[in-house]
C-alpha positions as CSV (number, residue, x, y, z in Angstrom):
1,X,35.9,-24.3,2.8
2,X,35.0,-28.2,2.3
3,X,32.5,-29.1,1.0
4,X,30.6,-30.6,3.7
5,X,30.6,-26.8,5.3
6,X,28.7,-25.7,1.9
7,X,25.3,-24.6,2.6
8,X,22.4,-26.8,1.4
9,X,20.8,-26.0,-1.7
10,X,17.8,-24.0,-1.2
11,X,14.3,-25.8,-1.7
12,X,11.4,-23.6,-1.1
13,X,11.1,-19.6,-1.4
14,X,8.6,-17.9,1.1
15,X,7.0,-15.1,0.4
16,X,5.4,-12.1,2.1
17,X,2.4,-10.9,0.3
18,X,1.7,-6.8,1.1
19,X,4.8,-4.8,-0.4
20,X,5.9,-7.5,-2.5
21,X,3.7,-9.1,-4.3
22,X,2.0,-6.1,-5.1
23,X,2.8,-2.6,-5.8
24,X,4.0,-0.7,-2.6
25,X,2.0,0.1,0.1
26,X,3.4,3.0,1.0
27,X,1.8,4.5,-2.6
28,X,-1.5,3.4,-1.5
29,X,-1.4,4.8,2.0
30,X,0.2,8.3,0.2
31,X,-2.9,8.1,-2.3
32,X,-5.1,7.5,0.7
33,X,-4.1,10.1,2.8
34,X,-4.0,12.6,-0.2
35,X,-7.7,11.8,-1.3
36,X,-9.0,11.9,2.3
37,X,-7.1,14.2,2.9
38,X,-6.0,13.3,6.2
39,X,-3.3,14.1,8.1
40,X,0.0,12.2,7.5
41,X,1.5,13.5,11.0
42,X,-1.8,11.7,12.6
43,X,-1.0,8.3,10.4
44,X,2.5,8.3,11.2
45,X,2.2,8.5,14.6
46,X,-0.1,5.9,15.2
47,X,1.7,3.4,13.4
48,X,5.0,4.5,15.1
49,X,3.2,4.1,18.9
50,X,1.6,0.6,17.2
51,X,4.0,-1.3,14.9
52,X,7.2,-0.1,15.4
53,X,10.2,-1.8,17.1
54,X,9.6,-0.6,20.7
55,X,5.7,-1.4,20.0
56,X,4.2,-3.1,23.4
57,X,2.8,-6.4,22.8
58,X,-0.9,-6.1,22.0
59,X,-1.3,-2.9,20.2
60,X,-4.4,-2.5,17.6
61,X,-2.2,-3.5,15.3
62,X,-0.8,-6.8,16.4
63,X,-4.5,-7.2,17.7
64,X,-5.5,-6.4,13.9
65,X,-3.0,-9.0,12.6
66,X,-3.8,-12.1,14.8
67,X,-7.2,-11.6,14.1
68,X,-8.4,-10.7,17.7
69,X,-9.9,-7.2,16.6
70,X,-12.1,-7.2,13.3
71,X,-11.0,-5.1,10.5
72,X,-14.4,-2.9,11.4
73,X,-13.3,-2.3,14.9
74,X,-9.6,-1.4,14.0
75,X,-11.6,1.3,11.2
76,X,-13.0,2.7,14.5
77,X,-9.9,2.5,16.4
78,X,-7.6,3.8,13.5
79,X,-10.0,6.9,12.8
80,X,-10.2,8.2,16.8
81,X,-6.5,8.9,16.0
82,X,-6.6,10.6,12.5
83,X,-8.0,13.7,11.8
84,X,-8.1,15.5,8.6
85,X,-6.5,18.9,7.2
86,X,-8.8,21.0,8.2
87,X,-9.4,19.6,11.3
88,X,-12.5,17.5,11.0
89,X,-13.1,13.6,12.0
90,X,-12.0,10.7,10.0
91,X,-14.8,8.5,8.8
92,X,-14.4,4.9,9.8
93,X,-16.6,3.2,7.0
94,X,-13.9,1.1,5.2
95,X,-11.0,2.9,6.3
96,X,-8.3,-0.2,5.6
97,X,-10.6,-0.7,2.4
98,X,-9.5,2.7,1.7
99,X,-5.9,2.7,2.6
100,X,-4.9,0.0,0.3
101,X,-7.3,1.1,-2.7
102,X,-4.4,1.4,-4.9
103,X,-2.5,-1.8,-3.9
104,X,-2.7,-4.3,-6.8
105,X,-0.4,-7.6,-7.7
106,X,2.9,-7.4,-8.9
107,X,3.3,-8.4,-12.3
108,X,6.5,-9.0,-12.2
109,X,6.9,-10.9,-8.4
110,X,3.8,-13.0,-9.6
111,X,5.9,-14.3,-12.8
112,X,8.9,-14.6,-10.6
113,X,6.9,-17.4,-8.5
114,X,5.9,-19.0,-11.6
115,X,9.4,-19.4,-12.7
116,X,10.2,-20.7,-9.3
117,X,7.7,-23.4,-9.4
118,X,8.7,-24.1,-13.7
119,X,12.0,-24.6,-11.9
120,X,11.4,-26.8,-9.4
121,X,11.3,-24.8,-6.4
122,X,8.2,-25.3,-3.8
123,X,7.0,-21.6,-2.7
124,X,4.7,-20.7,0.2
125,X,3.2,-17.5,1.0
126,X,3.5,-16.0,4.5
127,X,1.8,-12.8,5.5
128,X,0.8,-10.4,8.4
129,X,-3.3,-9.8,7.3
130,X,-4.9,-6.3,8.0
131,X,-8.0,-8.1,7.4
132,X,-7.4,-8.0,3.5
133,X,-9.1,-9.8,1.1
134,X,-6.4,-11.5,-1.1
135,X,-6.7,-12.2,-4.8
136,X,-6.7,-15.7,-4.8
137,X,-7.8,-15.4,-8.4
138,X,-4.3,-14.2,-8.4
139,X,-2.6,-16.2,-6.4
140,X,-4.4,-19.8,-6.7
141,X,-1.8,-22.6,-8.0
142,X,1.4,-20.0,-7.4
143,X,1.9,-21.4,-3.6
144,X,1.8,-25.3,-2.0
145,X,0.8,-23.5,2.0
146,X,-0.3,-20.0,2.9
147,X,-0.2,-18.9,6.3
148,X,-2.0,-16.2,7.5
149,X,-1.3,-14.4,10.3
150,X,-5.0,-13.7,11.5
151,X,-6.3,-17.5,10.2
152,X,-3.5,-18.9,12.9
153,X,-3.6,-16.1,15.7
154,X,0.0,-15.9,15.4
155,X,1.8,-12.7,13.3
156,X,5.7,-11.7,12.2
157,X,7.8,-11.6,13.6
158,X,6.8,-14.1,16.3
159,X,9.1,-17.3,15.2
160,X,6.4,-19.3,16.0
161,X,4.5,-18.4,12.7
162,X,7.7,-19.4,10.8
163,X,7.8,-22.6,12.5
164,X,4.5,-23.4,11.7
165,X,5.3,-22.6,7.8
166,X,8.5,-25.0,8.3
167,X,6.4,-27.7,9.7
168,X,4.0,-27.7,7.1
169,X,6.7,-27.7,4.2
170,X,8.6,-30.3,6.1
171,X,11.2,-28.0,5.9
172,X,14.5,-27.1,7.9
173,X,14.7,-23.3,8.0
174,X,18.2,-23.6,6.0
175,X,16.2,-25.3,3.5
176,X,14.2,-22.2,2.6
177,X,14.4,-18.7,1.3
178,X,12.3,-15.7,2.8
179,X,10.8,-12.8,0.9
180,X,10.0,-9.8,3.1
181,X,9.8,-5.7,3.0
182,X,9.9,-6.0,6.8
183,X,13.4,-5.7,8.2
184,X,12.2,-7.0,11.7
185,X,10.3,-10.2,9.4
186,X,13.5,-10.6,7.9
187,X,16.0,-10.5,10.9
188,X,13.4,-12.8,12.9
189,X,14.0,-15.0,9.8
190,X,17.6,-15.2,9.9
191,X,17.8,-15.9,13.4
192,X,16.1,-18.9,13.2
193,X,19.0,-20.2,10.4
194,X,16.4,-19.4,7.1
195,X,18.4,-17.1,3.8
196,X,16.7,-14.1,3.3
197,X,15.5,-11.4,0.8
198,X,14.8,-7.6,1.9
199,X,13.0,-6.6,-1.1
200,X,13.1,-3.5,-2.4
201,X,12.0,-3.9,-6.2
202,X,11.3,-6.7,-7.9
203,X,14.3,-6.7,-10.4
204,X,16.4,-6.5,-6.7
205,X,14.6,-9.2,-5.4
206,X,15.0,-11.6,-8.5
207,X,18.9,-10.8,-8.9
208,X,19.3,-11.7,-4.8
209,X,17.1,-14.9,-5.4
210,X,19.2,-15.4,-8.4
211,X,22.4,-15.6,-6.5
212,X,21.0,-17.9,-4.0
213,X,18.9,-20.5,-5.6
214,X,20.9,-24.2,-6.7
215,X,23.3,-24.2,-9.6
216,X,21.4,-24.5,-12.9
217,X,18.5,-22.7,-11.7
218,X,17.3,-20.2,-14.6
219,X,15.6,-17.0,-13.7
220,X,14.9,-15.6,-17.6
221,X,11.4,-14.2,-17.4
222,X,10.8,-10.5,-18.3
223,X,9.3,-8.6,-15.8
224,X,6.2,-7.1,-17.0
């Protein structure tokens, strides 16, 4: 292959924010529904009829994410459909608040997008909100953009919300690198021409980045 069929060199990394810069979700939701002691049949099914593939458009979820629902009246919403062991109601007071208790940064993705930036490399966070408050005391100074699903009324994997993180990097999508746990995030991602990541772990995650980033890029950090 010449080398004007080469593919660019990568310039920015994009990164989902639930499931991969912090500890899995599913822990938290398995925690949750333990301590609640809810059923995981009830949760389950929800979220399939809600968020999977053959999801209509406008489920509580989507509604959730594109911030025409509150998280409040998703809590009501979500609870109607979960009922606990023994039978007895959910209650809605800070359900989502709840669910991801036990979700906290990734020590080791959060040095990965410091080493990014020590290496030159512009990163941008791009994530689906269930009306979470993010740690920017975390995160402030790691990204140049964040997009927010619920902030722009737009949610992944619609392409428009990738568009809208393109535009604001200046960015062609085979300029840039997307981080996901989302297979649909990521496939909706490729098709628009932008390198992907499904990330699984973070030591996964930094070997694939590893393999795509320019020549003379040095990913050395220990996780920790």
């Amino acid at each position: 292959m010449g080398s004007s069929d080469a593919a660019p060199p990568v310039r920015a990394v994009i990164f989902d924010y639930g499931g991969v810069l912090t500890t899995p979700t599913r822990d938290s939701i398995q925690e949750w529904l333990a301590t609640d002691g809810i059923r995981p049949e009830d949760f389950s099914a929800a979220l399939k009829e809600w968020l999977s593939r053959k999801a209509p458009q406008g489920t509580p979820v989507h509604k959730l994410e594109t911030g025409e629902i509150t998280a409040a009246e998703f809590n009501e919403t979500l609870a109607a459909r979960l009922r606990t062991v023994d039978g007895s109601p959910v209650d809605p007071t800070d359900l989502l608040g709840r669910l991801f208790a036990r979700m906290r940064p990734e020590p080791a993705m959060l040095g990965l997008v410091r080493e990014l930036r020590g290496n030159g490399l512009r990163t941008a966070l791009l994530s689906n909100s269930w009306g979470n408050n993010y740690p920017w005391e975390h995160l402030d100074g790691l990204f140049e953009f964040a997009v927010i699903s619920g902030e722009v009324a737009m949610r992944k994997p619609d392409p428009r919300i990738y568009h809208l993180m393109l535009d604001r990097l200046g960015l062609a999508a085979r300029d840039a690198v997307f981080v996901d746990d989302g297979a649909p995030n990521i496939e909706a991602a490729q098709q628009l021409g932008m390198r992907t990541v499904l990330h699984t772990d973070p030591a996964d995650t930094r070997a694939r980045l590893a393999e795509l980033l320019p020549a003379g890029t040095v990913l050395q950090e220990e996780n920790r």
